[in-house]
N, C-alpha and C positions, 0 to 999 in steps of 0.2 A: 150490319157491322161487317166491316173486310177483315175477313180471317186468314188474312194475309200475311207477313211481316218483309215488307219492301226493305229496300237501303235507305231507303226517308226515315224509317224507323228505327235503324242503328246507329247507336251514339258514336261516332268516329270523329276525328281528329286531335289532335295533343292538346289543341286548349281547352275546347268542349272539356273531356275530360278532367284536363288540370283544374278546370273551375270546380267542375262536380264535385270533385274531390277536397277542394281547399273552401267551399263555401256550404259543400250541402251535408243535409241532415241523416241520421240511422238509424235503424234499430231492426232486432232480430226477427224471423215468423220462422222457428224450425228450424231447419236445415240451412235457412236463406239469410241473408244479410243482405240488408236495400241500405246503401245510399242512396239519396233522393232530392230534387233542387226540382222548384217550377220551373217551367219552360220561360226562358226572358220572349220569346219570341211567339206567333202564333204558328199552330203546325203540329202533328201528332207527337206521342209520347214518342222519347227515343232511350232507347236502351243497352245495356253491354253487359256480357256475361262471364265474369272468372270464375275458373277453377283453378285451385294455386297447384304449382306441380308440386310443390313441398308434399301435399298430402297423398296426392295421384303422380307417382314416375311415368306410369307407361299413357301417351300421348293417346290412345284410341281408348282407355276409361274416361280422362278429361274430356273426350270430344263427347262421348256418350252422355256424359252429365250434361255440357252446354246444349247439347239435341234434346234434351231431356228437359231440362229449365226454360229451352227458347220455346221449344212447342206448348209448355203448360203456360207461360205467357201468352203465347201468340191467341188460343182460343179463350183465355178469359180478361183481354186489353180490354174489351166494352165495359169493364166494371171501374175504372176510371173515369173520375168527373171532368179533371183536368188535363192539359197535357202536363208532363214530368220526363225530368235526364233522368236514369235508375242507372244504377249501377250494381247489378246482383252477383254476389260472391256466395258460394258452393262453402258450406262451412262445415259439413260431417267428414269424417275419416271415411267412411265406409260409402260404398254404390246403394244407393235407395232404386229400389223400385218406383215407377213413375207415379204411381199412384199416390206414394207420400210427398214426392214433390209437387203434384199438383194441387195436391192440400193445402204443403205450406205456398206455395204463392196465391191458391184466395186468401190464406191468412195478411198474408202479404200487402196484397192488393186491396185489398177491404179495408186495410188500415192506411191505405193513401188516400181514402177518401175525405 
C-alpha cells in the first residue's frame, strides 16, 4: 500500500466538488461527517477536507485539524474496497487529540465498505 497522499488523491476542481456535493451520500462516524460518491471514473479515492471557520477563528487550529484528518486518512486509505470522492467535514467544537480522530475515521472508513 502507498502511504502516501499525492495530488491524484485530492479532490480539486469546482465541478468534482459541486457533483459531490449535489449527488452524494452522508453520514456521521464521530467527530467526522463523510460525503461520499463512487468514483465515475477509474483511479484512486480522492478526497477534501473542511474545517468550518465558524467553529475554529484562528486559521493554524483549522489547519491542525486538516493535518490531523489527512494524516489518519492517509495510513488507513488500504481499508477501501473501492475507489470514492469523500468529502470530510470536522464537526466537534473543540481540538480532539489525534487519537480520537483516528478512531473515528476507521469508523468512517469501515463503513464505506
Amino acid at each position: 500500500m502507498d502511504a502516501r497522499l499525492p495530488k491524484t488523491e485530492r479532490l480539486s476542481g469546482a465541478t468534482a466538488v459541486a457533483a459531490l456535493l449535489e449527488h452524494g451520500k452522508h453520514f456521521q462516524a464521530g467527530c467526522l461527517r463523510c460525503k461520499y460518491m463512487p468514483r465515475a471514473d477509474e483511479g484512486p479515492s480522492r478526497i477534501v477536507v473542511s474545517v468550518p471557520k465558524r467553529s475554529f477563528k484562528r486559521a493554524v487550529k483549522r489547519n491542525l485539524l486538516k493535518r490531523r484528518i489527512r494524516e489518519s486518512y492517509r495510513r488507513q486509505k488500504g481499508l477501501l474496497a473501492q475507489p470514492w470522492d469523500l468529502l470530510i467535514v470536522y464537526t466537534s467544537r473543540e481540538v480532539l487529540p489525534y487519537e480520537a480522530i483516528f478512531a473515528d475515521m476507521t469508523t468512517l472508513l469501515e463503513g464505506l465498505r
